[in-house]
MARROSE-801440 format. One record per residue (C-alpha): residue in three letters; z, x, y. Coordinates in steps of 0.25 Angstrom, whole numbers. Example, Ala and Ser with C-alpha at 12.3 -4.5 7.8 and 13.67 -1.06 7.14 Angstrom:
2
 rest     z     x     y
  ALA    31    49   -18
  SER    29    55    -4
This chain:
314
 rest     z     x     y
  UNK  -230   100   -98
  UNK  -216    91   -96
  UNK  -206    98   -89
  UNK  -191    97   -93
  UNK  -177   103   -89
  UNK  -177   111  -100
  UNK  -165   121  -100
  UNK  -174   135  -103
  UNK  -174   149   -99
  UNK  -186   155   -97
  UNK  -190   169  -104
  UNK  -179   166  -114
  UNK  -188   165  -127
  UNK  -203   168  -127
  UNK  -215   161  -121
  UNK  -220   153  -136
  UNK  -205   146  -132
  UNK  -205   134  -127
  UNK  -189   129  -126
  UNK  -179   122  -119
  UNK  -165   115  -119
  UNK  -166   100  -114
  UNK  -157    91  -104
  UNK  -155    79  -104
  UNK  -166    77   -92
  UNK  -183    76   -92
  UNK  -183    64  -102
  UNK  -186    50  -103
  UNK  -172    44  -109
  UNK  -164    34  -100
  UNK  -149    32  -101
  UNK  -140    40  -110
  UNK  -152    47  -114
  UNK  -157    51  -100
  UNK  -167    57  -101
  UNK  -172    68  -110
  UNK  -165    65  -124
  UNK  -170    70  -135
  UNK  -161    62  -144
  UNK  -169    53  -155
  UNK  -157    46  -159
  UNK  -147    46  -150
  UNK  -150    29  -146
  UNK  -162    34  -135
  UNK  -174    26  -133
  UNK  -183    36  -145
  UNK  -197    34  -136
  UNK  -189    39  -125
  UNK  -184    51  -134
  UNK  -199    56  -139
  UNK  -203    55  -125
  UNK  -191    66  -122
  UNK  -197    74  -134
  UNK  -211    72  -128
  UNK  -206    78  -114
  UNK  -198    91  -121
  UNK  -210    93  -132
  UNK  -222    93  -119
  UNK  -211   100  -110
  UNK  -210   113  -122
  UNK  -224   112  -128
  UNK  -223   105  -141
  UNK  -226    95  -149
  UNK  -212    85  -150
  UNK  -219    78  -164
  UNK  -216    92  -171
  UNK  -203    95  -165
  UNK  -194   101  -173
  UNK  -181    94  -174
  UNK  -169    93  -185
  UNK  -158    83  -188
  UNK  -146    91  -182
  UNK  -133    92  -191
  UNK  -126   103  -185
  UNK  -130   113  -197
  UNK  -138   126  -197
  UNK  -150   123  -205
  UNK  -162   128  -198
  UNK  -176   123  -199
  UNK  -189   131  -197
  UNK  -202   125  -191
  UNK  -214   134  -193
  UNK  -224   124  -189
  UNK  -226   112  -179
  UNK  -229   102  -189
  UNK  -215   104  -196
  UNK  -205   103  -184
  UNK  -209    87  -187
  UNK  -203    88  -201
  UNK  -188    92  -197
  UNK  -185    80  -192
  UNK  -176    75  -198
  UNK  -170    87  -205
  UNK  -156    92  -204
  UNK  -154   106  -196
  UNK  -151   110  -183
  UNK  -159   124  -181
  UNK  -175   124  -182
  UNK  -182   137  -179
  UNK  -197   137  -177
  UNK  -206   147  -181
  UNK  -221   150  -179
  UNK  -220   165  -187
  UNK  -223   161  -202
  UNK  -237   158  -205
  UNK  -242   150  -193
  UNK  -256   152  -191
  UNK  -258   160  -202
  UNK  -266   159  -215
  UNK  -260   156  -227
  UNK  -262   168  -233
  UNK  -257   175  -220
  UNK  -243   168  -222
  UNK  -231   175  -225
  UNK  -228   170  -242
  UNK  -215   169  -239
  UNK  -208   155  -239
  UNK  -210   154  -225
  UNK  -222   149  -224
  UNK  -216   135  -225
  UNK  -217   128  -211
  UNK  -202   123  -210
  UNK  -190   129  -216
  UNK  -176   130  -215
  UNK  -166   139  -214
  UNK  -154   138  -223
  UNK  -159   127  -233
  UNK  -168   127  -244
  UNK  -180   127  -238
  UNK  -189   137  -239
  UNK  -191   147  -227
  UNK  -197   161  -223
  UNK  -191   171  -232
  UNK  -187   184  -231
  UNK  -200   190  -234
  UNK  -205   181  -222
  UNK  -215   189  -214
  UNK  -216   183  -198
  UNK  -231   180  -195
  UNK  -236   178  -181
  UNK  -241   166  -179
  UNK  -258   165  -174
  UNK  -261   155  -169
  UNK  -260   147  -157
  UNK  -262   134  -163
  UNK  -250   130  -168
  UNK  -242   119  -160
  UNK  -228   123  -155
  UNK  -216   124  -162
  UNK  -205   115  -156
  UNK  -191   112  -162
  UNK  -177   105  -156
  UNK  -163   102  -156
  UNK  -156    91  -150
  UNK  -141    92  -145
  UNK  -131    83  -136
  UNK  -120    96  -138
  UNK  -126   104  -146
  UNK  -131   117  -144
  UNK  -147   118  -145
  UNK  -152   132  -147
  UNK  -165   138  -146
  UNK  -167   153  -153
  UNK  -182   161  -150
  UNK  -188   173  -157
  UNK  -191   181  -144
  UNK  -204   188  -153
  UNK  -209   178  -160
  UNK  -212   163  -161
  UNK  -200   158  -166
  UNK  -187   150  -162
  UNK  -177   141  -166
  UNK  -169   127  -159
  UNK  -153   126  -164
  UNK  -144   114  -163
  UNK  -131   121  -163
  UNK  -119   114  -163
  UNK  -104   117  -166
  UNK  -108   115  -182
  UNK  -122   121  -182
  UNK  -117   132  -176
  UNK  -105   138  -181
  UNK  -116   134  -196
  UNK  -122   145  -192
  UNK  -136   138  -186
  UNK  -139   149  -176
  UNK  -137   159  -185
  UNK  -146   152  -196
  UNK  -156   149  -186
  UNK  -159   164  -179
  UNK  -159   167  -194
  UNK  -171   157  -197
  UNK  -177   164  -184
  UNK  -178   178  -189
  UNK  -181   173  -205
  UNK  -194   166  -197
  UNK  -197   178  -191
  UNK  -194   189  -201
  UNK  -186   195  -192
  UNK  -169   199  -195
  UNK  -166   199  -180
  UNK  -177   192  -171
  UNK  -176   193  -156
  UNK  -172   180  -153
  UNK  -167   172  -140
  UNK  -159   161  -137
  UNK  -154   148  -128
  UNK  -143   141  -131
  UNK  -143   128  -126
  UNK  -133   118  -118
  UNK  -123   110  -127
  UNK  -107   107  -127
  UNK  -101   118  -119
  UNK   -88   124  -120
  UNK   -79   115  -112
  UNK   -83   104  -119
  UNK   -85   107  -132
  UNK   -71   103  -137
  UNK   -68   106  -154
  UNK   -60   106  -163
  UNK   -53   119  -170
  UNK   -62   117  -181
  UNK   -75   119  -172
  UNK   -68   129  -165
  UNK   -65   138  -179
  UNK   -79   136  -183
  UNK   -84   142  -169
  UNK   -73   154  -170
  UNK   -75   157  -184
  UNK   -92   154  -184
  UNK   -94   161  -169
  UNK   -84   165  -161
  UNK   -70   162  -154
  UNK   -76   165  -143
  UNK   -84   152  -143
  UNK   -70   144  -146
  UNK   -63   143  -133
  UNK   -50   136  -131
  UNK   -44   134  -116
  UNK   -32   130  -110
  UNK   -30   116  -109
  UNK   -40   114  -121
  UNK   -34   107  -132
  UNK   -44   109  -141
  UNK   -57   122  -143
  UNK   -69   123  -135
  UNK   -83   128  -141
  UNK   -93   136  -132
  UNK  -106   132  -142
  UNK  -116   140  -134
  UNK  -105   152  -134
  UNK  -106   152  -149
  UNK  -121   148  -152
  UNK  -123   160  -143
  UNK  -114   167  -152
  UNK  -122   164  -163
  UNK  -135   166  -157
  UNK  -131   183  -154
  UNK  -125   184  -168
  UNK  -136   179  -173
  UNK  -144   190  -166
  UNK  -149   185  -153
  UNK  -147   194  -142
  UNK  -136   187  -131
  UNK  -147   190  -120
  UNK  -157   181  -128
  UNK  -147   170  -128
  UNK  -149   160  -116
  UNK  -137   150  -114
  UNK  -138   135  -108
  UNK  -124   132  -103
  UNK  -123   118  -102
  UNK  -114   109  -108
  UNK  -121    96  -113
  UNK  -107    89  -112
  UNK  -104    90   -98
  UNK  -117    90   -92
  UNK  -121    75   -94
  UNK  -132    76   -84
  UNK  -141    85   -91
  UNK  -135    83  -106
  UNK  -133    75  -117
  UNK  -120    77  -123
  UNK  -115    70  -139
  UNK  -101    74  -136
  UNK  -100    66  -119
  UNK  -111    55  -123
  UNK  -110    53  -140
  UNK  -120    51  -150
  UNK  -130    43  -142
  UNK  -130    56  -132
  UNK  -145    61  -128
  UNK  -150    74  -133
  UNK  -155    86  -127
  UNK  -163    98  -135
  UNK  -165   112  -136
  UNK  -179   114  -141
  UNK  -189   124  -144
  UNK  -204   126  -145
  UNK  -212   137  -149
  UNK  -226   139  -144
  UNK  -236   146  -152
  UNK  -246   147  -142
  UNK  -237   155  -132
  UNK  -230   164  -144
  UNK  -244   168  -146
  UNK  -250   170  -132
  UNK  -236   180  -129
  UNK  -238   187  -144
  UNK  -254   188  -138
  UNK  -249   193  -124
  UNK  -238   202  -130
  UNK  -249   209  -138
  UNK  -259   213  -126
């Protein structure tokens, strides 16, 4: 198995996770690029790029042609992928949240499956797509067959967020910036979570991963009202000498992450800034458009969630 410099902190979510957050180190890309961008369209030799892809999809476990990936737009619509097969399918599509879920009906008979409108295999959460209901009932899943679940987000600034059941086979990746998530994505997304698993307050965990930090996210006092009246004042910090407010992101995603319902002890933090650390990020704000990318990404291993359920058991 590829080994990479994932940022990770072992014991955080269960064993059927496999997760990291990416630098801009272990890949193949030259120049700007160099080396493990995950960027398709940022001006980077594309063989090069699904060679990157290969490296982090052998080094987590999963297949890359059924990874799960949106077309960020700094909104809060959420995606549910219940099977491998449909990660492919949400290329292309706007959102910035995708939760992945084993719980309804996989491995199970038809006629074992719950009749609610959750037996569909992909979903969204706040759109018109139909998703588990309120009569959902959660369904283990029973077999060892199914191939690993596995979904993404890019970001040059942004803040990738990865959220795990700490019970059951489920988690989801966020794409949070300002936009997103003052929307409300976090909020929609630990709500996707507990609808997936019929459960109002699901014990969940956390990692917030590295972005802009504080001193260098500069806004304006537009940004800064969003943040105050959407999160906190707390997160809006002006200092002397600062002519215009700053914004601690990962203070308020952490914010958001507790008010949710996740418990601050289940909430790990990456502090690093993707702005002032040019060596090990790529960063849209220092490098422009035709920055590199790095991800926080997620896969969700059947086999182990069911060899611990098994152990668990004994």
């Amino acid at each position: 198995m590829t080994t990479l410099p994932l940022l990770h902190l072992d014991g955080l979510f269960p064993p059927w996770i496999r997760w990291g957050f990416t630098t801009r180190h272990g890949g193949v890309s030259t120049g700007p690029y160099q080396s493990l961008n995950l960027g398709w369209d940022v001006g980077d030799d594309p063989e090069r790029v699904r060679e990157n892809h290969r490296l982090l999809a052998e080094a987590l476990a999963y297949d890359p042609e059924t990874l799960a990936t949106v077309r960020q737009v700094h909104g809060h619509l959420v995606h549910v992928v219940r099977r491998a097969a449909d990660g492919r399918t949400l290329r292309g599509k706007q959102g910035d949240a995708v939760v992945l879920s084993w719980g309804l009906g996989v491995g199970l008979a038809p006629s074992e499956r719950s009749e609610s409108r959750g037996d569909r295999g992909l979903a969204e959460q706040g759109s018109d797509a139909p998703g588990p209901g309120p009569e959902t009932k959660y369904q283990e899943p029973r077999t060892k067959n199914a191939p690993p679940l596995a979904a993404l987000v890019r970001t040059a600034d942004c803040c990738p967020v990865l959220i795990a059941s700490l019970d059951r086979p489920a988690a989801a990746v966020l794409h949070c910036g300002w936009r997103s998530t003052v929307r409300g994505l976090v909020a929609h997304t630990v709500a996707c979570l507990a609808q997936e698993l019929a459960d109002p307050r699901p014990p969940l965990a956390a990692a917030i991963g590295p972005c802009i930090g504080p001193d260098a996210f500069e806004v304006g006092e537009e940004v800064a009202a969003a943040f105050g009246q959407k999160v906190s004042l707390d997160v809006v910090l002006r200092r002397p000498g600062r002519a215009k407010p700053h914004i601690d992101l990962q203070a308020a995603v952490r914010q958001l992450l507790i008010r949710a319902g996740v418990a601050p002890a289940r909430i790990a933090v990456f502090p690093r800034c993707t702005v002032s650390e040019p060596d090990d990020f790529f960063s849209f704000r220092r490098d422009g458009h035709d920055a590199g990318r790095q991800a926080g990404v997620v896969s969700l291993v059947l086999s182990a969630s069911l060899s611990a359920s098994s152990a668990s058991q004994r």
